[in-house]
C-alpha positions as CSV (number, residue, x, y, z in Angstrom):
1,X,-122.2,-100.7,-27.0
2,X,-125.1,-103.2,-26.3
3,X,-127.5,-100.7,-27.5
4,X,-130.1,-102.2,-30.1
5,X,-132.3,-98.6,-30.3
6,X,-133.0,-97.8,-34.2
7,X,-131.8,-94.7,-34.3
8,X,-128.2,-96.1,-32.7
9,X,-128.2,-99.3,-34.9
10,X,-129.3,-96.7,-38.3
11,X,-125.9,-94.7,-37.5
12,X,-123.6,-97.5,-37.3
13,X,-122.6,-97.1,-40.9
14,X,-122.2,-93.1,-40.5
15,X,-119.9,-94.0,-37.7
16,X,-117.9,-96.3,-39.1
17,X,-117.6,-93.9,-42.1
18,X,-116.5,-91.3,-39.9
19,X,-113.9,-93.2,-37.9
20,X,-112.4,-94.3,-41.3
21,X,-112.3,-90.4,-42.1
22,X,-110.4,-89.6,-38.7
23,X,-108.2,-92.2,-38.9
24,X,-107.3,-91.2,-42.6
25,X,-105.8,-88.0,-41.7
26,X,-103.2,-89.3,-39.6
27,X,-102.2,-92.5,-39.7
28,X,-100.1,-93.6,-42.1
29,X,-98.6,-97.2,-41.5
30,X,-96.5,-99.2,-43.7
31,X,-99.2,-101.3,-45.0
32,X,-100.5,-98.2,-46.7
33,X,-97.5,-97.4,-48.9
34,X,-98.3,-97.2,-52.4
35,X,-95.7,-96.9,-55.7
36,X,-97.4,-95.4,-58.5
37,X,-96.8,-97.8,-61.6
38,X,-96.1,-96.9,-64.0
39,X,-94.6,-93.4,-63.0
40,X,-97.2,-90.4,-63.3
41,X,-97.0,-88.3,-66.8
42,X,-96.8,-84.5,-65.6
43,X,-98.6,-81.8,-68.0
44,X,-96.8,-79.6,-70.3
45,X,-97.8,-76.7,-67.1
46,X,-96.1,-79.1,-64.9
47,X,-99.2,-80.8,-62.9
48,X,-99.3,-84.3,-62.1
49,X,-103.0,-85.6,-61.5
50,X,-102.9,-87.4,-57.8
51,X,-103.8,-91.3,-57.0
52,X,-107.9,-91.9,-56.0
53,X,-106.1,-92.9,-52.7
54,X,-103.1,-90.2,-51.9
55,X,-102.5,-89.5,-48.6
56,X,-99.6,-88.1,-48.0
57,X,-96.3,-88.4,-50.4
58,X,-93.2,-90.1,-49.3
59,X,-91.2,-89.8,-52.5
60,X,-91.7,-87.6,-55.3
61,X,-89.3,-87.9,-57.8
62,X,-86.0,-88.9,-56.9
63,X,-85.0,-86.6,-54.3
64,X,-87.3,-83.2,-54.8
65,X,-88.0,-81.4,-52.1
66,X,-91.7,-80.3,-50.6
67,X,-92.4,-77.0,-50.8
68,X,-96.3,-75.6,-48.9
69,X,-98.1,-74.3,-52.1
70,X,-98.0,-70.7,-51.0
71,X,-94.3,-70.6,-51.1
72,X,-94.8,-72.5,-54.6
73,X,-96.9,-69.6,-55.1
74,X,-94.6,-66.8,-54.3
75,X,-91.5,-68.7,-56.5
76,X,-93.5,-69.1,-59.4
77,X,-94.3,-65.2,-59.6
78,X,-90.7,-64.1,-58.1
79,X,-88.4,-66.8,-59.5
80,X,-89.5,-69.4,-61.7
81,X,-86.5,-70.7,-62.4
82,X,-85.7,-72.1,-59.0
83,X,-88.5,-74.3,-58.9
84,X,-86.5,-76.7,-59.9
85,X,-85.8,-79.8,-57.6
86,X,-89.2,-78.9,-55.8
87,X,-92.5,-79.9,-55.9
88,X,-96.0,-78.8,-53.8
89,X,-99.2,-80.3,-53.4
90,X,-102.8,-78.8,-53.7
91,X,-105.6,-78.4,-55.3
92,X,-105.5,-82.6,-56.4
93,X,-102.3,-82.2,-58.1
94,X,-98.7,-82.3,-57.4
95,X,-96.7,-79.5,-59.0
96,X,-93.3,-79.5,-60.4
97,X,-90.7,-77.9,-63.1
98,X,-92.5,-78.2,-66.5
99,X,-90.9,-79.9,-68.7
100,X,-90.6,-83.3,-67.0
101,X,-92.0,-86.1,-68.6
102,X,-92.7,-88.4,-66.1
103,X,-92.3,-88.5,-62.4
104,X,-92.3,-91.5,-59.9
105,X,-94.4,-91.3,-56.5
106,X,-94.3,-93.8,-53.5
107,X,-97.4,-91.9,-51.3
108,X,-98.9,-93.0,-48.1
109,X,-102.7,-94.1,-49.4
110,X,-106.0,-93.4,-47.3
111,X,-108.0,-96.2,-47.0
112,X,-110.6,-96.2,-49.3
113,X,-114.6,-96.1,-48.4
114,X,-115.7,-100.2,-48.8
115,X,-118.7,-101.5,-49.3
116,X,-120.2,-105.7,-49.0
117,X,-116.8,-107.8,-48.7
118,X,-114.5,-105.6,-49.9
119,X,-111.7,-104.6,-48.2
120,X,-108.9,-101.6,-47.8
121,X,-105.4,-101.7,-45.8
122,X,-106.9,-100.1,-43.0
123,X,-109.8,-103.3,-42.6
124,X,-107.6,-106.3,-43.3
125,X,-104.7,-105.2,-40.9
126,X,-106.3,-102.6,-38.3
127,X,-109.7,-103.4,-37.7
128,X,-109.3,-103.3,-34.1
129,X,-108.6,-99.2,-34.4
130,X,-111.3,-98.7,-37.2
131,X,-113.6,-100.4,-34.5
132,X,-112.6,-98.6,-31.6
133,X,-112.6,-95.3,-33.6
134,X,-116.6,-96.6,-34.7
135,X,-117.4,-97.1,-31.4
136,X,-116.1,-93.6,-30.0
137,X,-118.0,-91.7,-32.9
138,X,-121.1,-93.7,-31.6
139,X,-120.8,-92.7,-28.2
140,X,-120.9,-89.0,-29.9
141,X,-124.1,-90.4,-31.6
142,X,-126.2,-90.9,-28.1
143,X,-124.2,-87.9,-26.8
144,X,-122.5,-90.1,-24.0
145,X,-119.8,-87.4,-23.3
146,X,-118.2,-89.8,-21.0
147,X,-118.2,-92.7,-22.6
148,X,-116.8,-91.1,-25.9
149,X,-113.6,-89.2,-24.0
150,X,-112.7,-92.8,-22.7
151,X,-113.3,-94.2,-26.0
152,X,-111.2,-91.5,-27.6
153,X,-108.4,-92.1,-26.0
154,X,-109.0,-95.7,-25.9
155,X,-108.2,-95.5,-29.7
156,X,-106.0,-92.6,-30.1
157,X,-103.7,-94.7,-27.1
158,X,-104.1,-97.5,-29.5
159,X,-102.7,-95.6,-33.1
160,X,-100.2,-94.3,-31.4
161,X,-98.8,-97.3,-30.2
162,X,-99.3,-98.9,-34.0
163,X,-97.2,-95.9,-35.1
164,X,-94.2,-96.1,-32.7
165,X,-94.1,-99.9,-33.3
166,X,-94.3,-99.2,-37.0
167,X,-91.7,-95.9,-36.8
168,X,-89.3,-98.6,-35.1
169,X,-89.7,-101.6,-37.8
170,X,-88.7,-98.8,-40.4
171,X,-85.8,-97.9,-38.8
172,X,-84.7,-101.3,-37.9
173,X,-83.8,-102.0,-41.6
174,X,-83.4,-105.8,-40.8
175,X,-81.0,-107.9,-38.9
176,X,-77.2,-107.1,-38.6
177,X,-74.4,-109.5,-38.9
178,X,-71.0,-108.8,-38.2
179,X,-67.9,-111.7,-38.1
180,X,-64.3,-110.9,-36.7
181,X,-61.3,-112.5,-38.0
């Protein structure tokens, strides 16, 4: 921004915190797929306590299917019994049948907040976009309305390249071969 103002250079940080928060909620590349080892022990009342880091679940179980937690709601009064196979998310835990004993979770992970050297998925492979995404929330700092729509889209253009080039690599599935005879 070539800006070297105090108040600008005291709101990097919140900036940087705040792109990390935007970009959490909706992008969700490869390099952010988490399996929880070993699988997750699920209460006697059928609650699984979720990763530091979930995102977004991928697999929950071997093939249970997502239900939004106010039809969860409505099954468990109206039908408890066919709760079975399903599972919901809220309130920091995901629910299922009770009764299971364990339950295995691959899950899309935010990036976490980093501090000093550390690092998260989001900072070793997509710094670029965490920048970018920085640099627009500054621009909304100094309230340069301008500068932070061009920004914006700057970095939203950007993620959703990243996602369609990481939507094709996991379709591809890897290389084909086929021989005649």
């Amino acid at each position: 921004m070539k800006r070297d103002d105090p108040p600008t250079v005291e709101n990097e940080p919140v900036a940087i915190e705040l792109a990390r928060q935007e970009i959490a909620k909706s992008f969700f590349p490869m390099e952010s797929e988490q399996t929880a080892e070993p699988p997750l022990s699920v209460s006697a009342a059928g609650l699984v306590l979720l990763p530091a880091d979930f995102g977004q679940a991928m697999a929950v179980g071997r093939d249970l299917t997502y239900l939004s937690p106010r039809a969860w709601g409505r099954l468990i009064v109206e039908a408890p019994g066919n709760l079975g196979g399903c599972y919901s998310v809220f309130g920091g835990y995901i629910h299922v049948t009770p009764g299971m004993d364990s339950l295995a979770l691959v899950y899309n992970a935010v990036p976490l907040p980093i501090s000093g050297a550390a690092e998260n998925w989001l900072s070793k492979s997509y710094a670029a976009l965490w920048l970018g995404a920085a640099r627009a929330e500054q621009y909304r700092f100094i309230e340069d309305v301008e500068s932070e729509a061009t920004a914006e889209e700057h970095w939203r253009g950007m993620m959703r390249g990243l996602q369609a080039m990481n939507d094709r690599a996991r379709q591809a599935g890897g290389a084909l071969r086929m021989r005649s005879r």
